[in-house]
C-alpha positions, 0 to 999 in steps of 0.5 A, spaced: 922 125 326 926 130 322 924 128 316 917 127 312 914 120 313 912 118 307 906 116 306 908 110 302 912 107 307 905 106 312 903 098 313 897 096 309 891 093 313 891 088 307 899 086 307 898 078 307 893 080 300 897 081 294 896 087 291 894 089 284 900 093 281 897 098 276 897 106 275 891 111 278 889 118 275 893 116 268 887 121 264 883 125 268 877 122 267 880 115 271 879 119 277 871 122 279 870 125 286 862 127 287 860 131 293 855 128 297 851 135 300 850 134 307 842 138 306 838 139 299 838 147 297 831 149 298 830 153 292 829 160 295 834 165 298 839 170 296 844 165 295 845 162 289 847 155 289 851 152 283 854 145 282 861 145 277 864 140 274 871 142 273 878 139 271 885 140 272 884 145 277 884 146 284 878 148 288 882 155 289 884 156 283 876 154 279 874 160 284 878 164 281 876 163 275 869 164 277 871 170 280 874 174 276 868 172 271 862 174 276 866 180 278 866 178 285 872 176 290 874 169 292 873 171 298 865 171 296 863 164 294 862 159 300 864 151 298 864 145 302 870 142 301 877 143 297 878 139 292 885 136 287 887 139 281 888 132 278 882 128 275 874 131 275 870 133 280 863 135 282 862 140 288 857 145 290 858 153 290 855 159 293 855 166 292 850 172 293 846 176 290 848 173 282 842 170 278 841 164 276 841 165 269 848 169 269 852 163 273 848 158 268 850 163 262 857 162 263 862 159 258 869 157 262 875 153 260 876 146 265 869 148 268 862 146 267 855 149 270 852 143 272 846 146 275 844 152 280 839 153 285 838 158 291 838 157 298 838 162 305 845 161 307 852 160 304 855 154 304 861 153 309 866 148 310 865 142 312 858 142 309 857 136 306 855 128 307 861 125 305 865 124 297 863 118 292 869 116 287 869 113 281 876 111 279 879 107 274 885 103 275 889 102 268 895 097 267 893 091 271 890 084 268 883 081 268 885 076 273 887 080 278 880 083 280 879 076 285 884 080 289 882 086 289 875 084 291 879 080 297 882 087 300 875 090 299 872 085 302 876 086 309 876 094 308 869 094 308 869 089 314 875 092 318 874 098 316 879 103 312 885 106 314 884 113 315 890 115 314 891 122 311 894 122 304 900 124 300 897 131 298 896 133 306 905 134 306 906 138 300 908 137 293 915 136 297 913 132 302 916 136 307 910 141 311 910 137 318 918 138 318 918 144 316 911 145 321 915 142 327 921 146 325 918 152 327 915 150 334 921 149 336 923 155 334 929 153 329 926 158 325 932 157 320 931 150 318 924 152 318 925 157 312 931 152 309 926 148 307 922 153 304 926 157 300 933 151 299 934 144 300 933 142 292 930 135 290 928 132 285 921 134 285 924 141 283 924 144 276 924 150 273 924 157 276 923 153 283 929 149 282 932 155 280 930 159 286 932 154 291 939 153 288 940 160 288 938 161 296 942 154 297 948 157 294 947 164 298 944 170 293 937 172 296 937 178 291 937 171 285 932 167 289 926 172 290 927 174 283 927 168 281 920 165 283 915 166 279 908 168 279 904 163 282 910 164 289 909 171 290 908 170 298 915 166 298 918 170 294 917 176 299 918 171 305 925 170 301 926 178 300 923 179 308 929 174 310 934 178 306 933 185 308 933 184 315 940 181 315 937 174 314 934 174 321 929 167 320 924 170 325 922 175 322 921 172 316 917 167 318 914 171 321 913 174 314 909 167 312 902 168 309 897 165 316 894 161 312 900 157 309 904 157 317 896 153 319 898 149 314 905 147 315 903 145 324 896 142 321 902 137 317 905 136 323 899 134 327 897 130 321 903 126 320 904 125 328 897 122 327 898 118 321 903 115 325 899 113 331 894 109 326 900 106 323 902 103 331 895 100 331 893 098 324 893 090 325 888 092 330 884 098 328 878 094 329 880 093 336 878 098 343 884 099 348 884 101 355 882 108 356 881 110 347 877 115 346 871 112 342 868 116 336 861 115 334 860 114 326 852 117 327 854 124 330 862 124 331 861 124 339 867 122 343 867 119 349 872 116 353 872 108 354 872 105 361 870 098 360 873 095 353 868 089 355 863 092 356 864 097 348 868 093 344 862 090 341 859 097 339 866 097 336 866 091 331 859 093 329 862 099 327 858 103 331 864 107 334 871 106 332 878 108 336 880 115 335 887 118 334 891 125 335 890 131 332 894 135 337 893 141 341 891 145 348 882 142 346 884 136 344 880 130 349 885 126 352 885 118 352 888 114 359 890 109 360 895 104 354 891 108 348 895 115 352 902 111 352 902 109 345 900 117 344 906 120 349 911 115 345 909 119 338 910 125 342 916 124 344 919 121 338 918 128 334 922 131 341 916 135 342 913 136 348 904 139 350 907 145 352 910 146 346 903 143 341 900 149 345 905 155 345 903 162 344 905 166 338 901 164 333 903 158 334 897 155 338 893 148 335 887 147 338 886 140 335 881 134 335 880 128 335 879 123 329 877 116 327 881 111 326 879 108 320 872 109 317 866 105 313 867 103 306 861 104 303 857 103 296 863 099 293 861 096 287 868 093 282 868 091 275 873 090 269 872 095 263 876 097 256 876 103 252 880 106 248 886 106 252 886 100 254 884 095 260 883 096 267 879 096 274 873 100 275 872 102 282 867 105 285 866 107 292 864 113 297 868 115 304 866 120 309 869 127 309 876 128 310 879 121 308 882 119 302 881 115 297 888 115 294 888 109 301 884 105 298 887 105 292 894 104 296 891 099 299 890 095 292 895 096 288 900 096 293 906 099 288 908 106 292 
């Protein structure tokens, strides 16, 4: 498992139904993601909470925007969830002490105040019921629209993949690499990928610093990144004036970036885990650990007879790994199949747990999840024809799993 996974390689749930083809996000408004608040904003308080439209932005980057127009720190505003830059997104904001009318007044490229209100805390991570898609599948004929409603179908009855999606590995698609590198202590791989190793993916003045670490100028290849890479290439000169000692330069690596890199990992080693089972995802194994739709409980399965039922009612699911020292271990077949994935990467649980900042505290997750509200439809505009598809999922899963499952062209 020295390579990324990619995700296009994962089997479908619906491989013996014909995909549709097509291209999704071909114009910003083909993809529309909505928040679903978990609670309602009660009108008072001292934060103001304020719903934003934005396009072609990431969440972190609209809050910088904002920030830099209220006068306040990135650090100030609370949000629910992170959401692409591609296509337009609806989300709900929080920041305190700033009024109503001064948020409503404000006038932003790639962002719209939708509406404001207040409440008595800030929103935090996770707050939030679910995300409703509203997607547009261009370049397909009519006539397919029969097997995309197929595939629905045996989404909604099966249950969706919950696969972690494209985004999660990086623009490269090598985080998890570069996250198993580092706990294993090869820190030079590690920081080779960071810093060299050139694709095709590569343009500008990032292929131009990779090429230069590649090609051994460090001096060049800091120099080279531009601003949007300030934290590489810092890493980068870390690495150079301390007679390229990769520990350090690791070491070096903003947190936040380090936490993404092991969270790659574990997300690719759980994708993996889904992908074994995917032609039985409906299905409870001897000693699974269960996951309960209505709370997101877990318990260990003693008797399948006896739970399966609950399973096929979608009740409860099958979960799989998110490794680390918290997690809750399955017994039995569901424990065997997750050492073989473990094994297969040449890590061992000592090592998910090792010290240095390394620790991951991991979790479980389902392995598929409900596909609800789904309506599909055929349109035209002025760009032509396509599939109107409109669906909602539960946090953290992804819609671009849906839409592979439909279009089956990578």
């Amino acid at each position: 498992m020295s390579d990324s996974i990619a995700t296009q390689t994962l089997p479908h749930l619906t491989a013996n139904i014909p995909g549709v083809g097509g291209v999704i996000k071909r114009y910003d408004r083909d993809f529309v993601v909505e928040e679903l608040p978990r609670y309602e904003a009660s009108g008072q308080g001292t934060h103001t909470y304020f719903c934003i439209e934005k396009q072609g932005l990431s969440t972190p980057a609209a809050i910088r925007v904002l920030s830099k127009a209220l006068g306040k720190r990135d650090r100030d505003f609370g949000y629910a969830g992170l959401k692409d830059v591609h296509g337009i997104t609806r989300q709900m904001l929080s920041i305190e002490h700033v009024s109503q009318p001064k948020i409503a007044a404000l006038e932003l490229n790639q962002i719209k105040i939708i509406s404001t209100t207040r409440h008595s805390n800030k929103i935090k991570l996770g707050h939030l019921r679910g995300n409703r898609f509203d997607i547009r599948i261009r370049e397909v004929s009519p006539q397919v629209k029969d097997n995309a409603q197929q595939i629905l179908d045996v989404l909604q009855n099966r249950g969706l993949p919950n696969y972690f999606g494209p985004q999660r590995f990086g623009f490269r698609g090598d985080n998890a690499a570069i996250g198993r590198a580092a706990l294993l202590n090869d820190y030079d791989e590690a920081i080779a990928m960071m810093l060299g190793r050139t694709t095709h993916r590569d343009k500008g003045s990032a292929k131009m610093a990779r090429d230069f670490f590649d090609a051994g100028n460090l001096a060049a290849s800091a120099d080279a990144w531009d601003r949007g890479f300030r934290d590489t290439a810092r890493v980068c000169r870390v690495l150079s004036e301390s007679g390229q000692d990769a520990s350090k330069a690791w070491q070096a690596v903003n947190h936040g970036m380090r936490k993404l890199y092991f969270s790659a990992l574990q997300s690719e080693m759980f994708n993996q885990v889904v992908a074994s089972r995917v032609n039985s995802i409906d299905q409870l194994l001897d000693g699974d650990v269960a996951w309960k739709h209505q709370n997101g409980a877990c318990f260990l399965v003693e008797n399948v007879d006896e739970e399966q039922p609950r399973c096929s009612a979608f009740e409860i699911s099958p979960t799989g790994p998110l490794f680390g020292k918290k997690m809750k271990e399955p017994a039995g077949e569901a424990a065997k199949m997750e050492e073989a994935v473990l094994a297969k990467a040449n890590l061992s649980r000592n090592q998910i747990s090792s010290p240095e900042g390394k620790r991951l505290d991991g979790a479980r997750r389902p392995l598929r999840v409900p596909l609800e509200d789904v309506s599909l439809d055929h349109g035209q505009d002025d760009h032509g024809s396509f599939i109107h598809l409109t669906f909602t999922l539960p946090p953290g899963s992804y819609a671009t799993t849906v839409t592979r499952e439909i279009c089956k062209n990578g």
